[in-house]
C-alpha positions, 0 to 999 in steps of 0.5 A: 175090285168088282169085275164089274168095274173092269169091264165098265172102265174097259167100255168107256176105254172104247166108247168114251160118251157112247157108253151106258152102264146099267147095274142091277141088284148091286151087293156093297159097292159093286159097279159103283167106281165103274159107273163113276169112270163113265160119267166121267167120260160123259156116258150114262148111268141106269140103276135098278131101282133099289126099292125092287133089287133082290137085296133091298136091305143094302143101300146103293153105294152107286146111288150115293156117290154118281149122278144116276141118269135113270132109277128104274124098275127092272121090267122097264130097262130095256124099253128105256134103253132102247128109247134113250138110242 
């Protein structure tokens, strides 16, 4: 499992609705099951958008299996992310 996971399972341990996972530049399905454990818990899920990820040849696995609050443009996650709190 991806460590990116553990840690999105251990904050939504924490923080329940008040998390918020950002993945960016995803390899496979990296994030994905993590992403899933906070929308389950009723947090967010912010994606890069993959069109502008580093590897654009590999399909977002955690676009095709989570609801995706937001698909953005790298330089624009953090203006979102501090107008979404």
């Amino acid at each position: 499992m991806p460590s990116i996971d553990v840690l999105y399972r251990s904050a939504v341990a924490s923080f329940n609705s008040m998390c918020v996972g950002v993945l960016l530049t995803e390899r496979l399905n990296d994030g994905t099951s993590g992403l899933e454990a906070i929308k389950k818990w009723g947090g967010l899920a912010i994606i890069q958008n993959p069109e502008t990820a580093d590897f654009q040849d590999i399909s977002s696995s955690a676009q095709d299996f989570v609801e995706i609050d937001y698909v953005l443009k790298l330089k624009k996650t953090s203006t979102a992310i501090k107008e979404i709190w």
